[in-house]
N, C-alpha and C positions, 0 to 999 in steps of 0.2 A: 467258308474260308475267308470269305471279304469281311465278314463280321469279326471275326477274330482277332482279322490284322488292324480292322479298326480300332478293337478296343486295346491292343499292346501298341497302336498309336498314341491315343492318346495318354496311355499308363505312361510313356516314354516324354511326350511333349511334359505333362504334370512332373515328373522326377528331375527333369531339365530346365522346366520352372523354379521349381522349389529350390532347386540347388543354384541357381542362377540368384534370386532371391534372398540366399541364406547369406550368399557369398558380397550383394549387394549391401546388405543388412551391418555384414561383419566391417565391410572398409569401412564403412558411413560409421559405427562405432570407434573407429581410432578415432576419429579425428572428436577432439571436447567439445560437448555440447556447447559450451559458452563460443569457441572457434565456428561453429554451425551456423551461433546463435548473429555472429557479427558478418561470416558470410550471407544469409538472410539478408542482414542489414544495407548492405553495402547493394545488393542484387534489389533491394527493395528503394531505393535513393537513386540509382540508376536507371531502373524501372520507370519513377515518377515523373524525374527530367525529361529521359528521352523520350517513352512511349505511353503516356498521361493515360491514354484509352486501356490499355492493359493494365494502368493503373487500380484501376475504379474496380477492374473484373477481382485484381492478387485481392482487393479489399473483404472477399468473403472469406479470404483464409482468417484474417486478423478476428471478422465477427465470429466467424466459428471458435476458433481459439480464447477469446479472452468467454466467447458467453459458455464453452467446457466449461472454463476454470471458474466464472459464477456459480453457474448450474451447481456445482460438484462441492463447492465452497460450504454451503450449509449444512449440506446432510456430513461434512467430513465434521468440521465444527462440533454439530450437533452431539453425532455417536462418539469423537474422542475424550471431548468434554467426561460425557456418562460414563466412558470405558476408565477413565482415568478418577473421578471421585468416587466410585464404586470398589476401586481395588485400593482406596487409600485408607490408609491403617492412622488410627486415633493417635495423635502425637509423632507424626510423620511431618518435619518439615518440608515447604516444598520452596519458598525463599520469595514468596510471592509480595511479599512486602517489599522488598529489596527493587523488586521491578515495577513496580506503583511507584517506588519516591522516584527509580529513574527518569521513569515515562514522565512526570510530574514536574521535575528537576529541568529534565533536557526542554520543557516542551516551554518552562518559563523563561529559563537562560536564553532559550531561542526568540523570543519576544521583547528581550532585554538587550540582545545584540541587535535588532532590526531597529530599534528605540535610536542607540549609540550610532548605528550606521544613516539613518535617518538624518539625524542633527549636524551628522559632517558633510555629508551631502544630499543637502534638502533637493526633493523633488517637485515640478509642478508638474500638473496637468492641462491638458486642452479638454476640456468636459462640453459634451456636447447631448443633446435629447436622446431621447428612446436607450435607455438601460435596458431591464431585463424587465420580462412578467412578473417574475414570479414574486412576490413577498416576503419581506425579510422577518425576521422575529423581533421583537417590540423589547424586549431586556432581556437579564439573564436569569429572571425566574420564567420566563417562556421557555428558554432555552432547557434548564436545567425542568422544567416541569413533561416535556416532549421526552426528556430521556428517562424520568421516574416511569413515564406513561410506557415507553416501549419494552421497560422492563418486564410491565405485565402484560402486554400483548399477548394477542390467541399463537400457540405454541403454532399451529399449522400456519395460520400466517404469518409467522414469524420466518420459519422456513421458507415460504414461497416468495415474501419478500426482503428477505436477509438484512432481517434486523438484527442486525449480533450482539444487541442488549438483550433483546428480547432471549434468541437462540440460548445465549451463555444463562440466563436466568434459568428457565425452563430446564437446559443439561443439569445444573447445579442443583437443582431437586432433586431430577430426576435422580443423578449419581447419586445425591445423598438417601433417598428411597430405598435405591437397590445394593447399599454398602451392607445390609441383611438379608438381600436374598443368596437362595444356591450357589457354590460355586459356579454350576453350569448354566446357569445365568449368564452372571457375569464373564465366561467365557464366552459366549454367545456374543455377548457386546462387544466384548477385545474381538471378535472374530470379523464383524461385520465393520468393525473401524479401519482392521487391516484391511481388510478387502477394498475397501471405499480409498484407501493410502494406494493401492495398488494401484488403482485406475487413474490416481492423481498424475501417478509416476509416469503411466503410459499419455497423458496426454501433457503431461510438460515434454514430452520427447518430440512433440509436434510444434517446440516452441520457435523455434527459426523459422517453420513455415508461417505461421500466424504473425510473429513480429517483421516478415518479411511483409506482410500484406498490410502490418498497420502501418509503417513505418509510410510506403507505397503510397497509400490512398491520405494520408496526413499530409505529406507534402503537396500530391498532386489537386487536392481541394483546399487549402490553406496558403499556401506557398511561406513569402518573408516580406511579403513587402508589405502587409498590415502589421509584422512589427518593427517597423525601422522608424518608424514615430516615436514608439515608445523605449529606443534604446536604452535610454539612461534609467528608466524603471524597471525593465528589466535585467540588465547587471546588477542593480542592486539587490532584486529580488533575485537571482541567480546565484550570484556571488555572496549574500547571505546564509545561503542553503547549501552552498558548496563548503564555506567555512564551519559551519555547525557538523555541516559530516564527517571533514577533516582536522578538526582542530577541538571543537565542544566536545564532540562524541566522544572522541581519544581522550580527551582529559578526565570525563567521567569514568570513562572505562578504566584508566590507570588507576584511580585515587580506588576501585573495588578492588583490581585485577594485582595492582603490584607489579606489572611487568607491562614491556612493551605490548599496547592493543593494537599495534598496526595491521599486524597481519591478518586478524580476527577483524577489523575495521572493512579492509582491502576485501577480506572474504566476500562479508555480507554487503559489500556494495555492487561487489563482481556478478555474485547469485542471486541478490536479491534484487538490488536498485535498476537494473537494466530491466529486468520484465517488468517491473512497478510503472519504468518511463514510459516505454511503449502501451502498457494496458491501459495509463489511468486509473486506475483502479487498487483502490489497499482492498476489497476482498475478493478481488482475482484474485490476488498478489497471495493472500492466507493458505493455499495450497502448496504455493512455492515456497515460502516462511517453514511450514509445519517439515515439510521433505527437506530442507536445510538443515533444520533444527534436529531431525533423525540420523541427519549423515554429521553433524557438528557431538553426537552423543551427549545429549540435553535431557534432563529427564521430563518424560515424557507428563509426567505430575504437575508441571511446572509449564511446558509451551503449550501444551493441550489448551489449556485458558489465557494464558500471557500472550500469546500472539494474538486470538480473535481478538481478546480486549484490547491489546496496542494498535489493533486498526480503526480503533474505538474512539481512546483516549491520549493516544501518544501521537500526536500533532506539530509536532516542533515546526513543519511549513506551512502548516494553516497557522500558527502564529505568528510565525514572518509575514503573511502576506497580508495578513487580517492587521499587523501593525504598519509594514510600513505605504502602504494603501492608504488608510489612513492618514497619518501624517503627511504623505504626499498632501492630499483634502486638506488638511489643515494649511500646509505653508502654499495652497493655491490661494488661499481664501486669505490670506497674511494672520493667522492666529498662533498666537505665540505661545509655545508651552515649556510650560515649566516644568522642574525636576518631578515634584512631586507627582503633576499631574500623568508623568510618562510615565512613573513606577506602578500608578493605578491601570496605565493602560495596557502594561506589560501586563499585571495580574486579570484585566477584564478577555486580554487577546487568549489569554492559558485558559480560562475558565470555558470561552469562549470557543475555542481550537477543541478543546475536550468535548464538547457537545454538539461538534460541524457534522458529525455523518448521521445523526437525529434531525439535522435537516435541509429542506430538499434544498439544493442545490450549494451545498458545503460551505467549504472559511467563504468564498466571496459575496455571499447571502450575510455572512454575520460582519460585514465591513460598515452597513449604517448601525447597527448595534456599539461598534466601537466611535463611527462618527458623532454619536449620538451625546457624548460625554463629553465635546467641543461643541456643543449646541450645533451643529451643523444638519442641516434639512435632511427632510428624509428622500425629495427630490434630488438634492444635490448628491448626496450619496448612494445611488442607486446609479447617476452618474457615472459615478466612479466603479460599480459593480460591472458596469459595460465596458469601463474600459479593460478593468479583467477577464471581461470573456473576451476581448480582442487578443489579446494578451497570451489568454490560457492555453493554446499548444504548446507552449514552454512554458507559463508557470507551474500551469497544473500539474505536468506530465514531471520536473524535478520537485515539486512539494510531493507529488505519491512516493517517488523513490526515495525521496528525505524519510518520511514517513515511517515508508513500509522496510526498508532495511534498517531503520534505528530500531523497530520492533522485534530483531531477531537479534540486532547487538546488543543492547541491555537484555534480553533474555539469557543471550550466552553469556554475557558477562556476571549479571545477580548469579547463575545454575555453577560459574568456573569459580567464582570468588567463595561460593558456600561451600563446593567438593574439596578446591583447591586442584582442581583440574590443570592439569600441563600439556597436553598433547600439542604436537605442534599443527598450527591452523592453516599453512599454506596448501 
């Protein structure tokens, strides 16, 4: 008799759960992810201030959170990639040129205003010893020879270490391989890319708690008063990235779109640039991009490859930084540059920015690469690489979000300017 009532105990606790659960589940749904996303925020900055210790602990939600959304980043990559050039039909536009000259476009413009901003208000620096370990790359056939190289990389390690040269090369056979095999094949593939879309879904859903923890553990191990030295370089570098997102971007986007890009601007800044700030990272960031781009009705032929690649190659804040870094270097040193020589350095910062995530330690590694064309040491500029990792909790963290949301905005905008797509984007 006791065994019985035990087991319609617990049937009853379990039904009282669940239901408790569902009903937990459903409020936490009204209210918008992005609304979650800034309570997090706000609960994670308050956090750091007052109770520093419970700081350090929120900090494994953020590791957990951003290394899902690595983890998850390749294999999605990889199978959409294949799902997507395997179902494409011979004489199928997909507008991918359109978003090459963007990403190309915005990323020189963007190296070209930090030139212009530069010159009106020249920066110095206080350089001091011990930059960084690591090694920078000696030109720009290093540069460009590291990304021919990653092209061919072993396909398994390409995945294990997300190289998304490599990743996009290897899908791009492959689809092109299986554009003859079975249908059920190729549904197999569409099958296992949905699947792998799903899981994305469910662990951006866990984005407030992670950006609560990075946000948390950033302030409480960084604070602000290692950059209050560097104000006036960073507003520039701020305020240059801010203006390309508001003002560059929008201009590209109108001269495709023909109509107001605000709201499409505002979208992918809302959706994308906020996880980009807190992760750091443009291929976290490519799960968030590709689940945008599904709810944005993008075709799927066209972001499947335009997004990895724009975490690639669409740089517009690794050129701002990689320029005006630089020229900071120069007007410490009193070197005087000229029209010409800046037009060269805007085009070495693009070529340059296009080839930072081929190597280790990104745009602030290729900064004596561009010092280099002012005769300027390789000691001294590595200098100045240190003073960007003092720097980098706010440069880095708005060049990702420059970055990684302009890769979804020229996306949408090449895919709306070919359909002639109108929906409204708010």
């Amino acid at each position: 008799m006791m065994k019985g009532y035990f087991s319609w105990s617990v049937i009853c606790f379990y039904l009282v759960l669940e239901c408790t659960m569902n009903r937990f589940v459903k409020s936490i749904n009204k209210v918008s992810l992005i609304q979650q996303i800034i309570i997090g925020l706000i609960i994670g900055i308050v956090t750091a201030l007052y109770v520093p210790d419970m700081a350090n602990e929120l900090a494994l939600l953020g590791v957990l959170f951003v290394g899902a959304l690595k983890g998850i980043a390749p294999i999605l990559v990889f199978f959409l990639v294949i799902a997507a050039i395997s179902k494409h039909r011979s004489g199928q536009k997909t507008g991918m040129g359109s978003v090459i000259t963007l990403y190309l476009l915005g990323t020189f413009l963007s190296a070209a205003l930090a030139v212009v901003v530069s010159f009106f208000f020249p920066t110095t620096l206080h350089l001091a010893a011990g930059a960084a370990d690591a090694a920078p790359p000696q030109g720009i056939a290093e540069v460009m020879t590291t990304l021919l190289k990653n092209v061919v990389d072993n396909p398994v390690k390409a995945l294990m270490s997300a190289n998304y040269i490599g990743i996009l090369g290897w899908a791009l056979i492959l689809g092109g391989a299986l554009r003859h095999a079975p249908m059920n094949t190729k549904e197999v593939m569409e099958s296992i890319a949905q699947a792998i879309t799903t899981v994305v879904g469910w662990i951006i859903r866990f984005a407030p708690l992670g950006i609560m923890g990075l946000v948390a553990e950033s302030i409480a191990t960084n604070g602000i008063e290692a950059l209050i030295g560097y104000f006036q370089l960073l507003v520039l570098l701020l305020g240059s990235m801010i203006f390309v997102a508001l003002v560059i971007n929008p201009i590209l986007s109108f001269v495709y779109l023909r109509r107001n890009p605000y709201p499409l601007v505002f979208k992918c800044l809302r959706e994308s640039a906020i996880y980009a700030f807190f992760t750091r990272s443009s291929a976290a960031n490519i799960p968030v991009n590709l689940d945008l781009a599904k709810r944005l009705k993008l075709n799927p032929d066209m972001y499947s490859v335009s997004i990895p690649l724009g975490a690639t190659i669409n740089m517009g804040g690794a050129a701002i930084t990689i320029t005006i870094m630089t020229l900071a270097a120069a007007h410490t040193l009193g070197i005087i540059v000229d029209i010409p020589t800046a037009i060269l350095l805007s085009i070495i910062a693009t070529i340059g920015a296009c080839g930072a995530s081929g190597v280790a330690g990104g745009s602030l590694l290729l900064i004596p690469l561009a010092c280099s064309l002012f005769g300027i040491s390789n000691d001294v500029a590595m200098q100045v690489v240190g003073v960007g990792f003092i720097i980098g909790v706010l440069q880095d963290s708005t060049e990702t979000a420059l970055n990684s949301s302009t890769d979804i905005l020229f996306t949408a905008t090449a895919d709306y300017a070919k359909r002639g797509y109108h929906e409204d984007w708010n």
